[in-house]
N, C-alpha and C positions, 0 to 999 in steps of 0.2 A: 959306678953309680947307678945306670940304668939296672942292673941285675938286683943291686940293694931294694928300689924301687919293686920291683917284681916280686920279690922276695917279702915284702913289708907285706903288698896286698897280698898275697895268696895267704899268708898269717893270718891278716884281719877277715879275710872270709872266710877261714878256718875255725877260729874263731866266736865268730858270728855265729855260723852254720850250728857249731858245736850248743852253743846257748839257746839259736832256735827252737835244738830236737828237744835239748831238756826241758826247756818251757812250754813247748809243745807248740800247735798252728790255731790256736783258740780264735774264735770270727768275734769273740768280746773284749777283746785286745783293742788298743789302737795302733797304726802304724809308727814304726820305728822313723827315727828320724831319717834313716838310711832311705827306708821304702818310701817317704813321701817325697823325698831327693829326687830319687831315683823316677817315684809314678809321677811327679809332675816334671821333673824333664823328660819323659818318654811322652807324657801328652803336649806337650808342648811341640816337641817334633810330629805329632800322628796326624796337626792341623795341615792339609794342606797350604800353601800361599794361599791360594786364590780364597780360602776360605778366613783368612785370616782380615782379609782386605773386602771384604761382602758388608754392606751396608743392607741397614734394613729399607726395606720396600716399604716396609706395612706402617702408616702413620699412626699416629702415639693415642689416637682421640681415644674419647669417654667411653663412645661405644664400645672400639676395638679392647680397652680395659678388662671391661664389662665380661666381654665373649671369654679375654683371656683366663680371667678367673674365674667364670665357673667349670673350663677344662682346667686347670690345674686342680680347682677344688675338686672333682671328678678323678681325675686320672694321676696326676702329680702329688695331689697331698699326702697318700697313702705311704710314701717313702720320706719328702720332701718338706710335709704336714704343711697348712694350710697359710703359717705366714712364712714358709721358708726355712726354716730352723734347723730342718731334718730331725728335729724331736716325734718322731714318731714309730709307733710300735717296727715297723718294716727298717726307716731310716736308719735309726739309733742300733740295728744289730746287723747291719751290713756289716762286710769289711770290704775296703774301708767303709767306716760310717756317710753317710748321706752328707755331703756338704752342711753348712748354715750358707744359704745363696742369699743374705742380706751382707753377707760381710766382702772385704777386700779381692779374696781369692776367688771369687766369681763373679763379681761386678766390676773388677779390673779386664774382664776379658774381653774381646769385642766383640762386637753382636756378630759375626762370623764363626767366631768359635763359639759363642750360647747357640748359633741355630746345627752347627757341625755337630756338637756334643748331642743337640736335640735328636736330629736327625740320624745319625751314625751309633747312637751310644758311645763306652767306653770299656773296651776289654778288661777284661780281670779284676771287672767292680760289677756295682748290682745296676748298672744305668742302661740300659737296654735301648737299643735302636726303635725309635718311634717317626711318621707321620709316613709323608711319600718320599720316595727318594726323589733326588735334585736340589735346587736350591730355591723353589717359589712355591715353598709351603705357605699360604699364607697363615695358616692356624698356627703354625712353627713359628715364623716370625710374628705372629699376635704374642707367644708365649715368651720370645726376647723382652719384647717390650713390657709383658707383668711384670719378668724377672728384674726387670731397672727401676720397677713401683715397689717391689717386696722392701727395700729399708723404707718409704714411707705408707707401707702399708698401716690403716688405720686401724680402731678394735671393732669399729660397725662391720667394717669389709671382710674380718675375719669369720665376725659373728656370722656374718649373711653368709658366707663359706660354707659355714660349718651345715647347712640347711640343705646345700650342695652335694655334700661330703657321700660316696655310695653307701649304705646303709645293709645289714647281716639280715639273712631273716629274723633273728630274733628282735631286731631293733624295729624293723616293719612292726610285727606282730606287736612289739610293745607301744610302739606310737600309736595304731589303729584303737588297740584300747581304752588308751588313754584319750583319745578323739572320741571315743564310742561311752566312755564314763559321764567326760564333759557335756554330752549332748545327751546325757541323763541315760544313760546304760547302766547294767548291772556294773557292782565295785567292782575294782581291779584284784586279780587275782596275789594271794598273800604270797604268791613261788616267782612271780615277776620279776622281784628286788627292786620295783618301784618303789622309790623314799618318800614321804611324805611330809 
């Protein structure tokens, strides 16, 4: 029975294997049901205990809100987009794609593993190790506590985000103008692609 067994998977990852090469390693794919099996029970093990069981320090207030989102608008949005969704240009062509951090699978987890994942990143995805190492970031833990506000993130708080959001040179160049029209400057230039 046990050699059946043996015999069964090495088939199925045979396989597998065989369907991968044809279809090729494309990052605009989503993960198979296998790989998301597989990548969240491997993160699920890479938590240490002691991180699993870390309450947060950092209390929940208006201020501490405040500070959180305009570092996420800043530094986070650009994979994670501004209410969380992971709809955005970076997020959405990861592989795997950027979470949605308003739903189940990351708000199930505890503020241990939100400040671990903050802190540490996550191998063989696009979440990169950020703040100081240890475990009394307080920026780190300001940024648990926005992540538990993202499902009732409002449309004001996005809006005001978006004002946050780091900005291309071209988008500089294009705002100054347009501050520089309103305050009675020459028109805006027709190669802009300012809509009017």
């Amino acid at each position: 029975m046990g050699l059946l067994i043996v015999v069964v998977i090495v088939i199925a990852i045979v396989a597998y294997g065989i369907v991968m090469i044809r279809r090729g390693f494309s990052a605009r794919d989503n993960p198979s049901w296998l790989e998301s099996s597989l990548a969240g029970a491997a993160r699920s093990m890479a938590y240490p205990s002691a991180a699993k069981t870390m309450k947060n320090p950092v209390s929940d207030t208006r201020e501490n809100l405040m500070e959180a989102e305009a570092h996420w608008a800043d530094h986070c949005a650009v994979c994670h987009a501004n209410n969380g969704s992971g709809d955005a240009v970076i997020g959405k062509n990861l592989y795997p794609k950027a979470p949605d951090m308003r739903k189940s699978g990351t708000q199930n987890m505890s503020d241990g593993e939100l400040y671990y994942t903050i802190q540490n990143g996550i191998r063989l995805s696009g979440m990169p190790a950020w703040g100081n190492a240890g475990d009394s970031d307080e920026d780190t833990w300001k940024l648990v506590n926005f992540i538990r506000h993202l499902p009732q993130l409002t449309a004001e708080e996005e809006k005001h985000m978006e004002g946050l959001n780091p900005k291309t040179p071209d988008e500089i160049k294009e705002e100054r103008e347009e501050q520089d029209f309103l305050k009675g400057g020459p028109a805006l230039p027709k190669e802009s692609g300012h809509a009017h």
